[in-house]
C-alpha positions in Angstrom: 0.0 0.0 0.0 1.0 3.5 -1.0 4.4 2.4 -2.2 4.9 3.6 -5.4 5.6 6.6 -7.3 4.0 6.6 -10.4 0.7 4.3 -10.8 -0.5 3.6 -14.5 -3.7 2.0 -15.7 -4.2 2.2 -19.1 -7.0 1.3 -21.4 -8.6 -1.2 -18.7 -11.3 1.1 -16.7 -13.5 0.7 -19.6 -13.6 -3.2 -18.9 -14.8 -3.6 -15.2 -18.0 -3.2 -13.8 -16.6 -0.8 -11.0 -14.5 1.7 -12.5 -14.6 4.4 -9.7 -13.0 1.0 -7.5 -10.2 1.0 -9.8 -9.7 4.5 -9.5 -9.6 3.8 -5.2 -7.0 1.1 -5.8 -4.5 3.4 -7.7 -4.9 5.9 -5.4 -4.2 3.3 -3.0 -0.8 2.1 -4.4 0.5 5.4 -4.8 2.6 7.5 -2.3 1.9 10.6 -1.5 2.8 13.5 -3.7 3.0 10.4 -6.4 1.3 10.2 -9.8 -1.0 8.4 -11.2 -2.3 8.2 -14.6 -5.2 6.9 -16.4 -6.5 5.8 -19.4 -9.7 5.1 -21.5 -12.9 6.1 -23.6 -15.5 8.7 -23.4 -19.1 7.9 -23.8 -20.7 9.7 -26.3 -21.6 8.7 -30.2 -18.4 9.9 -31.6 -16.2 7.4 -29.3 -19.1 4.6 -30.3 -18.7 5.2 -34.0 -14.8 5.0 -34.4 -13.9 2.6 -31.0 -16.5 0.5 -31.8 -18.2 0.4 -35.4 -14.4 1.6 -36.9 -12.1 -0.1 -34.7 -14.0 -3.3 -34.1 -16.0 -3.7 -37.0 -14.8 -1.8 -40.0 -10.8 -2.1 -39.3 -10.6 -5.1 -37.9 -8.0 -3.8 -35.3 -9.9 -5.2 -32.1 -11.7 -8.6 -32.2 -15.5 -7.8 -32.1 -17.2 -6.8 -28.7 -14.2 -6.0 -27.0 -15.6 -2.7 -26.2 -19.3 -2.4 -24.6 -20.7 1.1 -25.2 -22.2 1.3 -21.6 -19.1 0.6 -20.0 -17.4 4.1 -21.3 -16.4 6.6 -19.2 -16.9 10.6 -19.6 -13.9 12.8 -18.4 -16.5 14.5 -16.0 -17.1 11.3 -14.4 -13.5 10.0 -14.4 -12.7 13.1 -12.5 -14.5 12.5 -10.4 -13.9 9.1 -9.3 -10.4 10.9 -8.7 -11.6 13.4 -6.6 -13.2 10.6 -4.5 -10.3 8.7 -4.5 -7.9 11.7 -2.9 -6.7 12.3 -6.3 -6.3 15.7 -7.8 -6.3 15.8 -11.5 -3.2 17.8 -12.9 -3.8 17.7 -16.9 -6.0 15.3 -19.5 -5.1 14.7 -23.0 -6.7 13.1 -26.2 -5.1 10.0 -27.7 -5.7 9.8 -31.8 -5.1 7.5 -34.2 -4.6 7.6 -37.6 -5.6 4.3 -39.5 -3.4 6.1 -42.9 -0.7 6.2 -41.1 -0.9 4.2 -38.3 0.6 6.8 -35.6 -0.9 7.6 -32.6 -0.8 11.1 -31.1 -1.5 13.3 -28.1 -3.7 16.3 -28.3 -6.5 18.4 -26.8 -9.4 16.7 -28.3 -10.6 13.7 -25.8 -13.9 12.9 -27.9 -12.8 8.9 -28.1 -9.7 8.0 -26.7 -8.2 10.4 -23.4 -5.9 9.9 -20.6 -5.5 11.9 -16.9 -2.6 13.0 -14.9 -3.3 12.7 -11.2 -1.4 13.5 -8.0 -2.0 11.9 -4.8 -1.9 14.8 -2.0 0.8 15.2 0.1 
């Protein structure tokens, strides 16, 4: 418990049925001052059309109903399961891809794919 500096998990809240529980446990493993960082995809028709219909079904880069819709979470919400947790968030970013050139890249728009920088407080 609260034995590490830096905490990551990565494309994986999306896939549990608790994700704010996920969220405690980082916050948990982390010492304080230490960082945490998150990520996965927001809920809303965009993220569905291009992680799911594009990814999944059209691209084939995902086996089919690796992603279930319902399970997404919002940026608003994923704050605030780090609030809960004792987390304060220092910076989010979008993640992009781009099937042409197969390059991913960081940027402001968190539409599909984001991430969160957290700090546990001192």
């Amino acid at each position: 418990p609260a034995g590490f500096d830096v905490v990551t998990c990565m494309e994986m809240i999306e896939h549990v049925p608790d994700p704010a529980s996920v969220v405690r446990a980082c916050a948990a493993l982390v010492k304080p001052g230490g960082w945490v960082f998150l990520s996965t995809l927001n809920r809303n028709a965009k993220s569905f059309l291009l992680a799911i219909v594009g990814a999944e079904y059209v691209l084939n880069m995902l086996p089919r109903g690796t992603h279930e819709y319902a399970r997404f979470v919002r940026p608003s919400e994923l704050a605030q399961y780090c609030r809960d947790a004792g987390l304060e968030l220092q910076s989010s970013r979008g993640l992009s891809y781009n099937p042409l050139t197969q390059r991913y890249s960081l940027g402001q728009d968190t539409d599909v794919n984001y991430m969160v920088a957290c700090r546990r407080a001192l």
